[in-house]
N, C-alpha and C positions, 0 to 999 in steps of 0.2 A: 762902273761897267753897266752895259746896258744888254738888250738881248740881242744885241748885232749880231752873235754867232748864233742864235736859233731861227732853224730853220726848217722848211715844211717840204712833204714829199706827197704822193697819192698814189696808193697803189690797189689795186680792187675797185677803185669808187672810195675808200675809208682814205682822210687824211690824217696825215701823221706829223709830229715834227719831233725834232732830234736836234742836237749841240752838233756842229761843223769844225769838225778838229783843224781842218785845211784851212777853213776862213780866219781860224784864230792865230794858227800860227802864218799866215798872210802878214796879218797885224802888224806883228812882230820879226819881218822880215824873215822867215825860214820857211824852207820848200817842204813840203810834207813826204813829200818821195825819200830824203833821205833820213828817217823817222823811221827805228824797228818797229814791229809792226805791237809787240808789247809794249813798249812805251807811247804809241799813239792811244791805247788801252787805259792806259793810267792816265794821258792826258784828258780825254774824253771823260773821265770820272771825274779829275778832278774842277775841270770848266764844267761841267752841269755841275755838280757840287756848292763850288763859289757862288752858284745863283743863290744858292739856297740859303748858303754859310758864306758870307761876305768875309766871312775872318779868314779864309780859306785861299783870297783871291792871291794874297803876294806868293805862294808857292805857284803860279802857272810860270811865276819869269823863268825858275829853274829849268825851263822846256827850252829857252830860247837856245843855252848852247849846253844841252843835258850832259854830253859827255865830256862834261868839265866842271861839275858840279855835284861828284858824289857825295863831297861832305857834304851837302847842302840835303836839308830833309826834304821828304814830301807827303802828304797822308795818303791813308788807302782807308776806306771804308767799302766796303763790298756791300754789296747787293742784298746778300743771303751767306746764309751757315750754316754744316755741313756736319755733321757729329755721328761718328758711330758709340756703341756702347759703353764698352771700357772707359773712353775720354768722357762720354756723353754723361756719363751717370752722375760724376762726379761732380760734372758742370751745372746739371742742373739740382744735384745737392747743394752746391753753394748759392743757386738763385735760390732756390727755398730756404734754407738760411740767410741769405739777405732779406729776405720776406719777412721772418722770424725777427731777428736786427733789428731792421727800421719799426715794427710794429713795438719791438722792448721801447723805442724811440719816442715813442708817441706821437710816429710819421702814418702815412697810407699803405699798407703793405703791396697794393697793385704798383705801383709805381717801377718796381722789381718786374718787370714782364722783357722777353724779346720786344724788340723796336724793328726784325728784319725775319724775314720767312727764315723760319729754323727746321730742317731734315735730322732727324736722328733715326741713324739704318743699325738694327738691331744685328749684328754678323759674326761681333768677336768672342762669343758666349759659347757657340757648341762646340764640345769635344769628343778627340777620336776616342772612346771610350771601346766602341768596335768596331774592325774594320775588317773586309777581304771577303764577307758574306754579304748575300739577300735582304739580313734581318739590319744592318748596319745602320742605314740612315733613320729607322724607325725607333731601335734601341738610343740612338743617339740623340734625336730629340726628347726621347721621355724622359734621357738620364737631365738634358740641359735646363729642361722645365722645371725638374723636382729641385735642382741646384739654384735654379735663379726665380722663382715664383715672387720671392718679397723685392728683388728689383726689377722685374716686370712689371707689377702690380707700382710700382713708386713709377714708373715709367706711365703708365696709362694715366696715374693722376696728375702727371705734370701734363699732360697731353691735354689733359681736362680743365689744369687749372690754369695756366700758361696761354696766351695768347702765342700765334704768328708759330705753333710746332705742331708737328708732323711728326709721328711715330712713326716706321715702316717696320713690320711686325718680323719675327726674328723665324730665319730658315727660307728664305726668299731670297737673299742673295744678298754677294758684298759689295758694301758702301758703293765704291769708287766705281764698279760696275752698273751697281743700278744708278749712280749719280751721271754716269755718261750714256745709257741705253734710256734712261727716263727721268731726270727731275732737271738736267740743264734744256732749257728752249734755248739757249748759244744766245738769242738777243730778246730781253724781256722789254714789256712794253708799261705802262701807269693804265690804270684803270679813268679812263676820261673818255671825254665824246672824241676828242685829237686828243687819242693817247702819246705820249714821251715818249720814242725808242729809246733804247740804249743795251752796250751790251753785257750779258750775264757774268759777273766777279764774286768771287768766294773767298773763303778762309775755312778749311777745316782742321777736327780736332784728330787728322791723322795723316801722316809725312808724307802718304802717296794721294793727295789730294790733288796734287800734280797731274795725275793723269786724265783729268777733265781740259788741260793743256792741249790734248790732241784736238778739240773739239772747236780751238781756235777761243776757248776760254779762260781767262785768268783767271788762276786761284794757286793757292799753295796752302801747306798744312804747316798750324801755329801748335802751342799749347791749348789745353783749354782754357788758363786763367785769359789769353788773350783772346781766344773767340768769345767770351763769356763779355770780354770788354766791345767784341763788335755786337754783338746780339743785343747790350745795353746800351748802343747807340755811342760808343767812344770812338774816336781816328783813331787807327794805327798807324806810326809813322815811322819810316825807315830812310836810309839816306837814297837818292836818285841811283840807282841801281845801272854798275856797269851791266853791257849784254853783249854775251859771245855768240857772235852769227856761226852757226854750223854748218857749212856749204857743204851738200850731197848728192854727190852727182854716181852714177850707172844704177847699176840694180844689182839685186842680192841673186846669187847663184843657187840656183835650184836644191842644194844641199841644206843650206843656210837656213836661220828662223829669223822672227822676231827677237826672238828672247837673244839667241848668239847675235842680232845688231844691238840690244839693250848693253849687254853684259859687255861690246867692243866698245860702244860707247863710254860705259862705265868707265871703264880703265883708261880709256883716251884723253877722257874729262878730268877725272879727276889727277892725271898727272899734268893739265893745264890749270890747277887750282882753281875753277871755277864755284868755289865754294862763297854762296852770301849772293853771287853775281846771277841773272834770267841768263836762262840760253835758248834762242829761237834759231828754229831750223827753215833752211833754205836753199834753193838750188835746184836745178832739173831733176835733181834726185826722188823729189816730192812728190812727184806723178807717178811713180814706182812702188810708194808706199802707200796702200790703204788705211784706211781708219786706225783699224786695231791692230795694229803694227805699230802706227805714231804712239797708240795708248801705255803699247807698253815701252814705249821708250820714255813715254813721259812720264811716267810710274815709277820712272829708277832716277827720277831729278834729285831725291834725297841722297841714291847712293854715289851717284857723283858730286854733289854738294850743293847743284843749284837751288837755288829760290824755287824756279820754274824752268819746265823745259815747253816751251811754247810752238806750237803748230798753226798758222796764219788759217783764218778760214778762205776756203776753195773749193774747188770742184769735190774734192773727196768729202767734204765734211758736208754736204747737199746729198750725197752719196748717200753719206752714212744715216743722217738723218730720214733718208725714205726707206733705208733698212730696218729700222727701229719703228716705220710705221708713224712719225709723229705727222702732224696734220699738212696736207699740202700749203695751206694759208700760213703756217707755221713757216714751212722752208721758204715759201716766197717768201717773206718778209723777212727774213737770214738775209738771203739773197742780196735782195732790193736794199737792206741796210748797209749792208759791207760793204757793197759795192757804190754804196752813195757818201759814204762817211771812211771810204778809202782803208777799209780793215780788209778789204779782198788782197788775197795776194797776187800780184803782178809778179811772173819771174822776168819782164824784161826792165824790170826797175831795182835789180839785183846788184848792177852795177853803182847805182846813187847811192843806195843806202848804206847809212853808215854803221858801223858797231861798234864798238870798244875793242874787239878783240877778232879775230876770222880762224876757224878751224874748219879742215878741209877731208873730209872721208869721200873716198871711194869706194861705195855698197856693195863692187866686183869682189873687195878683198877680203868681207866677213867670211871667219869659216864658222864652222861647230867647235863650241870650247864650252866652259865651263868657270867657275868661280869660286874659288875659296882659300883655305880652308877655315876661313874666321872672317873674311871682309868679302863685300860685293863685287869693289875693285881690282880682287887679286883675281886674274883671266888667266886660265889656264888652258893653253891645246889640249884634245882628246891627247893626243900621241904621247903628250909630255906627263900626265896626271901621274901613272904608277910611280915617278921619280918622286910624289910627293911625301909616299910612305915607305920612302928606305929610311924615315928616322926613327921607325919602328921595326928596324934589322932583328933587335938581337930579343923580341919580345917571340914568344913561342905561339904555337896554337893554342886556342881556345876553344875544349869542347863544349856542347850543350845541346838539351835534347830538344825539341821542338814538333810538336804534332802529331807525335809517337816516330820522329826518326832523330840521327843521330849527324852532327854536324861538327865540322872542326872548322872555328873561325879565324881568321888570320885579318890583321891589319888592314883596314883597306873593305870590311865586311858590312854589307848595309846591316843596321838595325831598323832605318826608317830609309821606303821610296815614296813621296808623297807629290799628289797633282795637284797643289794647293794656289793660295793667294790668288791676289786681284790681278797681280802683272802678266799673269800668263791666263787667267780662264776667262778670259775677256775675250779671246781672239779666238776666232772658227778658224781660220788655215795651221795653227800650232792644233788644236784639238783635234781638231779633225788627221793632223797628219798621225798623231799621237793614238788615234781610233784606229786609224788603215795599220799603222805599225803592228799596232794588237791581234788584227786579226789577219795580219802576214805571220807573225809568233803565231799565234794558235794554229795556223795550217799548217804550221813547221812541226808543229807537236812542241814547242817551247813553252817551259813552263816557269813563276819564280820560285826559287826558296820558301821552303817555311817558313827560316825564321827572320826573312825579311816583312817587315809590316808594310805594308801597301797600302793606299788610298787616295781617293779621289774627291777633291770639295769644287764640285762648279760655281763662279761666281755668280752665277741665277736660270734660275730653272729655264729659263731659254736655252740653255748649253746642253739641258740633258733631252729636252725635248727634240732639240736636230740632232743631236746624236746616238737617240732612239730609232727617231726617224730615218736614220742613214744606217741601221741595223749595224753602229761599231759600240756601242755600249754592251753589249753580249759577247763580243771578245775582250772587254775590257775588265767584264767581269771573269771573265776566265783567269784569268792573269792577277786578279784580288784587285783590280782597281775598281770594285765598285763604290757608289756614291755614301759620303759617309756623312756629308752634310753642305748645308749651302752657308759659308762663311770662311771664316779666314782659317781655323784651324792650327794646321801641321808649323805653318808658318808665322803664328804670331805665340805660337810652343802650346796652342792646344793638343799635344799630337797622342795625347793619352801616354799608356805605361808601354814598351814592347813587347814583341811576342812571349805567350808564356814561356818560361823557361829561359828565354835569352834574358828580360828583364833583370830573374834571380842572379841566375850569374856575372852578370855587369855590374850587378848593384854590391854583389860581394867583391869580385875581382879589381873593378875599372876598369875592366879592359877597354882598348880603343876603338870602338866603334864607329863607323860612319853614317851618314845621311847624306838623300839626294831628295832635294826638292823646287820645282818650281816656283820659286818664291823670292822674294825680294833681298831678304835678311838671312846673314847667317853667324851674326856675333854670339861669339863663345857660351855656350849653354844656351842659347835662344829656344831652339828646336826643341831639346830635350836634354835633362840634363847630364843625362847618362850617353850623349853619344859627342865625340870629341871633334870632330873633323866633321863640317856641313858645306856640302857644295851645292850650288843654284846651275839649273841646270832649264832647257825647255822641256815639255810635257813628252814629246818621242823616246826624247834622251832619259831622263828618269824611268819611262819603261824599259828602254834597252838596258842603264845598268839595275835595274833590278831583275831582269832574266840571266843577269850574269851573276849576282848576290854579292858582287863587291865593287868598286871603284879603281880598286887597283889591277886595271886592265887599259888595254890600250884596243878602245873598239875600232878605231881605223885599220886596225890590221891583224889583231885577236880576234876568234868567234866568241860570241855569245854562248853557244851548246850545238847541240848537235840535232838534228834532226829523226823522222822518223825510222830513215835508212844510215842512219850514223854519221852523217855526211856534215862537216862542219857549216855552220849559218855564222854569216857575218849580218852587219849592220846596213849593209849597202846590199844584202838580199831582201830584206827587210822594205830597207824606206821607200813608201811609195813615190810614186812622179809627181813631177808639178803638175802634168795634166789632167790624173785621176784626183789630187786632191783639189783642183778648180771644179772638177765635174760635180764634186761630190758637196760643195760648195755650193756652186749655183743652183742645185737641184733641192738641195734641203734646206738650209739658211733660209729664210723668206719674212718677208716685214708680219706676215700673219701672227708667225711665232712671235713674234714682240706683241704686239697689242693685245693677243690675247692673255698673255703673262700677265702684262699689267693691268690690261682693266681689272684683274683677280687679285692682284699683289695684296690687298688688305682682307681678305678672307681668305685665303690659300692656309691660313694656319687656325685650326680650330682650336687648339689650346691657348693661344693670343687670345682671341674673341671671347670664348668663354671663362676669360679673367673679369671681374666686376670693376665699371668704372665708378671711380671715386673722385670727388671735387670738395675741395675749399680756398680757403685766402692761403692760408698758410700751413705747409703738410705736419698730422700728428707724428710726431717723430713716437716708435718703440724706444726705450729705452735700453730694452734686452737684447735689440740688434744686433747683429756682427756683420750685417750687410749693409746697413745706412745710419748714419750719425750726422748729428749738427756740427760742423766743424767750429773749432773756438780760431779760425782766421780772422777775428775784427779788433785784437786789442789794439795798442797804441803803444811799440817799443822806445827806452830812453835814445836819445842821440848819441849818445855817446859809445865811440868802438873802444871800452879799453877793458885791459884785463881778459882779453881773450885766447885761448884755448886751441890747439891743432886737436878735431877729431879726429882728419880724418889724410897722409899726406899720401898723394895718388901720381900716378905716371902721366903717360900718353894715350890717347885714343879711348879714355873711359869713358862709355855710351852711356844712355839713358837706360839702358836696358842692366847693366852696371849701379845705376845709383837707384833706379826704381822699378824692380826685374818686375816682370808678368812669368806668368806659368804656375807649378810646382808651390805650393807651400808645406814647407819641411818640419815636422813633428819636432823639432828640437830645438829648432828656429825662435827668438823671441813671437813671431808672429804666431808660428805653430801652437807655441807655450801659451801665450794668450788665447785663441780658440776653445784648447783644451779647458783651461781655466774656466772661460763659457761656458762650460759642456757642451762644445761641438765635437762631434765623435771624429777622429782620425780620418774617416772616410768622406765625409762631408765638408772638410776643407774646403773644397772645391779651387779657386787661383786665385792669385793675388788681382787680376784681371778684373775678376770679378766682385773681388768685395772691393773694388778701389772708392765706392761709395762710403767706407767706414774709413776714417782717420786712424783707429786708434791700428786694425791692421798694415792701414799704409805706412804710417810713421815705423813700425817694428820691422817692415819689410824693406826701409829705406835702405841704402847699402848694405844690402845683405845679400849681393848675388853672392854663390857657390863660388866664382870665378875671381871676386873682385880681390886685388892684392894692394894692402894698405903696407908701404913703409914704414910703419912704424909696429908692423908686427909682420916682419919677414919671410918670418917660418911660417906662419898660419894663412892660408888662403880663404878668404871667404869675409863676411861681417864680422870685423874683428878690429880691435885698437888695443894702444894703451892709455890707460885712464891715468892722469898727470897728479889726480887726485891721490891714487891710491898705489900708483906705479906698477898694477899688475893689468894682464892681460883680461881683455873682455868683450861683451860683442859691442858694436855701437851704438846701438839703443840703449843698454844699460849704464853706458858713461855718458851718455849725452846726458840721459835723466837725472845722472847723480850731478852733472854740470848745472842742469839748470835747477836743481834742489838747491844749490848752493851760490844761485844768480849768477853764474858764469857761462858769460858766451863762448861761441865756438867758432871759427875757422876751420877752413879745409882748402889743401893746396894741391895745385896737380899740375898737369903738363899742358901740350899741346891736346887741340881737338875736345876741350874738356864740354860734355855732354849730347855728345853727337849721337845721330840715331832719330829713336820715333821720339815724336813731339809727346813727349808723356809728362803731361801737367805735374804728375806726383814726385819725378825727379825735384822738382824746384819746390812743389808743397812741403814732402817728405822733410827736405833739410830743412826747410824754415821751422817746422813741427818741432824737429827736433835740436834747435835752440841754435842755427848754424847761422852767421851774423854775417860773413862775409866770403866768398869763393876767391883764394888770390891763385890766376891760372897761368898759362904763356899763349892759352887765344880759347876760343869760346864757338861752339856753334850755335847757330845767328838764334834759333828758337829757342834753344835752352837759355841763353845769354839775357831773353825777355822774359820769359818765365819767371826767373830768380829777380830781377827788377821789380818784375809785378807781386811777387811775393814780400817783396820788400828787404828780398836780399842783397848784398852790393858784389857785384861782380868786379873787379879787378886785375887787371890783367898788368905782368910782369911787363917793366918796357926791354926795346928792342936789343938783346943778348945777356938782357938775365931770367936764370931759373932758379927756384929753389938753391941747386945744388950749388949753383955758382955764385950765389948767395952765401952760401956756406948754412939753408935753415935745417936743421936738423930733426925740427917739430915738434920738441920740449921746452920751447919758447913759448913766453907769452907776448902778447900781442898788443900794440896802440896806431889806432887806425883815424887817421887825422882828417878828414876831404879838406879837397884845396881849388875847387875848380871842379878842370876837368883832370886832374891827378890826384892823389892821397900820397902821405908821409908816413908810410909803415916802419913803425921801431918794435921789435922782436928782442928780447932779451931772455936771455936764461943766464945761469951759474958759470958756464962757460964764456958768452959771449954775450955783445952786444952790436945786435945789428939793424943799421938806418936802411932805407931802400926808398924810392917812389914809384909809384904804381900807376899806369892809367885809371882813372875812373871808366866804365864802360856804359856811359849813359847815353847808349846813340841815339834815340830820339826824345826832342823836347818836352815831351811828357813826362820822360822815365826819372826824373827827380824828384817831381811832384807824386809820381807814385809812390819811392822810396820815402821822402818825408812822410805822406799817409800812413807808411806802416803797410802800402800793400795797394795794389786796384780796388779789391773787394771795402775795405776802408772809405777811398776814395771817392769811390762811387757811388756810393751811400749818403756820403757828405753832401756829393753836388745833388740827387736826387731831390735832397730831404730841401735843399736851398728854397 
């Protein structure tokens, strides 16, 4: 192949050239008009690519009739890497243990560096520790500092010792927010006299990485053992990806948000199975929708299953761009690219294009709803919600006292209203509607509950700045919604303890408590563990039901309270006009607020700055740690699957958040039990979130959610099994250990949907840790399914109408695990029975055996380095 598809442009006087996705597929007889406009994306990576990596070129034939060739692989290598904390720390404790590795080796330990501009935004670390006052966001930083100071400090020396990484210092805003307000340029260029266009593609180490999608950008969110594989310069390959066109045509009724089109979508989607599958949106509908609106729809691609939920670049995203202030030479050349390399969207080429699949919304028919009580997809009408908790009929009041008054809670009672996460505080029209609301309640004389907790995390201080500016932050404080911090918080379960006195009593009782929060997630115990029932709701609506103090209301046609004259207040006295929250929009929102943000973003935090940098080849690991450890990921496991062992035998729909929880770490807990062991005092736990940097916590925290219910121990909910060893009950770290004391591997078997959720690397670390050899499921989500590959675990999936049960496994079976391809020969025997079965192997792309033979990526990679 020659450079027939490069080609050159000139815009300013500055020449450029760029790969011609049109000319290529020319070539090869195909029109580029009927090409979604994401897969033109992936093609245009992968032809510049091939220049570079000739190995590379036989995957462009895949393009010629793509939606007939999804078994067929194709690589992605992205641009850049995206990493917040939690995943980030991890990831880049295993590059400094490869460092460590290849040096025992008597290799070069630089060799271990980023190969691609690596972002890590520091956001998932503060918690609500207090919230509803003045002093909240100040307390809340000191308390996150004193908690996290030795992974801050391990963060600035990887910053120091690491080529191609970027720290973005923590209390400045979340990830995905500052990733779409400031570090995507939409089309990056090579540093040359004729610099290369081409346009900006990612991978982050967090599931709503998707919402850079609105920005007309590919990316999506991995594991981290697989961002760790792009940042080392490896393809990642997946099969040619079906894509569901989403045609959207009118507009959202002035009632309506973002978040209630996120959350219609949600449920729309996911009852079209679009799981594994891009969805790109299209349609007259698109002119309707601004920036941050698309963002948060694209924010919620995890919760309906996609890959990506993809936004073409257009007029709005030239928009958004001079809203954020980025350079005009910047957007021309957006512009000038998309439009010359056919990534602009055309709606009158709506009709050619083809997709896999067409689903069709009408924006007229969103209303205000909600989601829950455990999933993002379950959409619930305001009208309909109170019918959720008549199956807490015959459960009584609950008093408790709170702030010196006296309260009777009843089913359906917030414990937590929170304005959290990236999907909703990205957008000024939800915020701001969610300001004006506040301060129509405060002239009402409406006030919330005690013992409802309240709080506010803006996704970056641009959010508090215009809604200072537009003087609605001072009824927001009224109402306890002041700013508690800038990060993810409430919603990824930093949300701290509840109000005093409700805490005690829930924590003795159980009673059933709720949450309402803006936010993404709401699987079982996420939030908090103490509260049962979490709905995702927009930023207005969490204000409204927290002036009511429960959920179990119907605001369409119940008030909220009463007034200063007694006079009942609904929600539709309340909600301001479309026209006042455009006013208030246009007037304060301004590109200034953005630039000035960021030219500050790395000194806005003095306790960041005044950490001491530190540099070497390879970091001095403490040994006394409980926040960072070398992990022992490099050994070299026999081939052989026999003799193995059910940890662990599980249902349906168990998340990631299920096999490797964040939040809470429980005093009783193996993990708690090891701390103390430490002498880490009770108090200074701090989350599993946060020491995900130490092994020896993660591994003990591995299925140990509060929620999780293992089959083979009934009665007990939580980390819990039977040891086959000893036939008695125990948690699963301490059988796992006595297993692998005794050279015996383990299996775990589940259901449908097995690891769905946030891409949380330690789901698939955790089990390999703890001696887990093989996952046999009834289907896999697509990140977790690579994670355990990359770990070197083998995923297997039951074929088409058998499960476990219809198997007849009972889970006191041991196990012989045979590969045959692309199947396995599972024989399961116990005293009872003897049972044959075949399994798919689930090694969907060409790498992923060469990984499992390694014993793992990190293995792997080491190997070809040191070559």
């Amino acid at each position: 192949m020659t450079d027939t598809f490069r080609k050159e442009f000139t815009l300013a006087g500055q020449q450029y050239y760029y790969y011609d996705i049109a000319a290529y597929l020319s070539s090869i007889a195909v029109q580029i008009e009927t090409l979604p406009y994401s897969i033109r994306v992936l093609l245009e990576l992968t032809l510049r690519q091939s220049f570079k990596k000739p190995a590379l070129r036989k995957y462009l034939t895949v393009f010629r009739a793509w939606d007939e060739h999804h078994s067929n692989d194709i690589p992605y290598k992205p641009e850049r890497v995206i990493l917040q904390d939690f995943t980030g720390v991890p990831a880049l404790v295993d590059l400094a243990a490869m460092r460590e590795e290849v040096q025992k080796r008597g290799g070069d330990p630089t060799v271990i560096n980023p190969d691609v501009p690596v972002h890590l935004v520091i956001d998932h670390s503060v918690q609500v520790d207090m919230a509803g006052n003045e002093a909240a966001l100040e307390y809340n930083i000191k308390q996150e500092f004193k908690r996290n100071q030795e992974r801050y400090s391990f963060l600035k020396w990887a910053q120091a010792s690491f080529e191609n990484l970027t720290v973005i210092p923590p209390d400045t805003g979340i990830i995905h927010q500052v990733n779409l307000e400031y570090l995507s340029p939409v089309v990056r260029q090579s540093e040359a006299a004729k610099p290369l266009v081409f346009p900006d593609t990612l991978v982050g180490t967090d599931s709503h990485t998707t919402m850079i999608n609105a920005l007309g950008v590919l990316g999506w969110g991995v594991g981290g053992i697989e961002a760790e594989a792009s940042m080392l310069g490896q393809e990642s390959y997946f099969p040619m990806p079906e894509v569901v066109g989403v045609y959207l045509i009118g507009q959202l009724p002035a009632t309506a948000t973002a978040t209630d089109l996120a959350l219609t979508l949600t449920h729309l989607l996911r009852e079209r199975k679009v799981v594994g599958k891009f969805v790109e949106f299209y349609g007259p509908g698109l002119k309707a929708l601004p920036l941050a609106n698309r963002a948060t729809i694209a924010n919620m691609a995890p919760e309906y299953g996609a890959t990506c939920g993809y936004f073409p670049i257009d007029q709005r995203t030239i928009e958004y761009l001079r809203l954020t202030d980025r350079s005009e030479d910047q957007i021309k050349l957006v512009e000038k690219y998309a439009k010359i390399n056919h990534l602009w969207y055309q709606e009158n080429e709506d009709q050619n294009r083809h997709y896999s699949e067409m689903v069709e919304l009408d924006l007229r028919t969103v209303t205000s709803s909600v989601a829950g009580p455990k999933r993002p997809q379950d959409l619930v009408e305001l009208s309909k919600l109170p019918r959720n908790f008549k199956k807490y009929t015959q459960l009584s009041d609950c008093k408790v006292e709170s702030a010196g008054q006296s309260f009777n809670l009843q089913p359906g009672s917030l414990g937590i209203a929170a304005i959290t996460s990236c999907t909703n505080t990205s957008n000024p029209e939800i915020l701001i509607t969610a300001g004006l609301l506040a301060k129509n309640a405060v002239a009402a004389g409406l006030s919330v509950p005690a013992y409802v907790k309240t709080s506010f995390a803006p996704g970056s201080r641009v959010v508090a700045a215009y809604l200072q500016a537009a003087d609605l932050q001072d009824a927001l404080n009224q109402l306890g919604f002041n700013i508690v911090g800038y990060g993810c918080t409430t919603c990824i379960g930093n949300s701290g303890k509840l109000q005093p006195g409700v805490q005690e009593i829930v924590s003795q009782t159980n009673y059933p408590l709720a949450a309402i929060e803006s936010g993404n997630r709401n699987f079982e115990g996420r939030v908090n563990p103490l509260i049962k029932d979490t709905y995702l709701a927009s930023p207005p609506l969490v204000i409204a039901y927290a002036l009511a103090g429960t959920l179990n209301i119907d605001l369409l046609h119940q008030p909220l309270g009463k007034n200063q004259q007694g006079q009942d207040v609904f929600l539709s006295d309340l909600w301001p006009s479309a026209a006042e929250i455009s006013e208030v929009i246009h007037q304060y929102v301004k590109p200034r607020l953005f630039s000035k943000n960021y030219q500050n973003i790395f000194s806005q935090n003095a306790a960041w700055n005044a950490l001491p940098i530190t540099k070497s080849v390879t970091y001095p690991w403490n040994e006394k740690s409980t926040y960072l450890a070398s992990p022992p990921l490099f050994h070299q496991r026999t081939a052989n699957l026999v003799n193995l062992r059910v940890l662990a035998k599980l249902g349906d729909s168990i998340t990631t958040d299920h096999i490797s929880p964040a939040g809470f770490i429980g005093q009783t807990t193996p993990a708690g039990k090891y701390l103390q062991a430490q002498g880490v005092r009770i108090e200074d736990f701090n989350s599993y979130g946060s020491r995900r940097g130490n092994h020896e916590v993660m591994m003990r925290g591995t299925l140990a959610n509060i929620r999780l219910q293992n089959q083979l121990t009934p009665k007990l909910q939580g980390g819990y099994t039977k040891s086959w060893l000893t036939g008695k009950k125990t948690t699963i770290y301490e059988a796992a250990m006595d297993y692998q004391r005794d050279g015996i591997g383990t299996i775990i078997l589940a259901g449908k949907d097995y690891g769905m959720g946030s891409s949380r690397d330690w789901a698939a670390k955790g089990v390999e840790l703890l001696g887990v050899r093989a996952v046999i499921a009834e289907s896999f989500e697509r990140i977790h399914r690579s994670n355990l590959v990359m770990m070197g675990v083998l995923p297997l999936q039951f074929l088409t109408g058998d499960t476990a049960e219809k198997l007849g496994l009972i889970g006191n079976e041991t196990f012989k695990i045979v590969l045959n391809g692309k199947t396995a020969n599972v024989s399961a025997s116990s005293p009872e029975h003897q049972i044959n079965f075949t399994a798919q192997v689930r090694f969907d792309a060409p790498i992923d055996a060469e990984y499992f033979k390694a014993s793992g990526i990190l293995p792997y990679v080491i190997s070809e380095k040191m070559k």
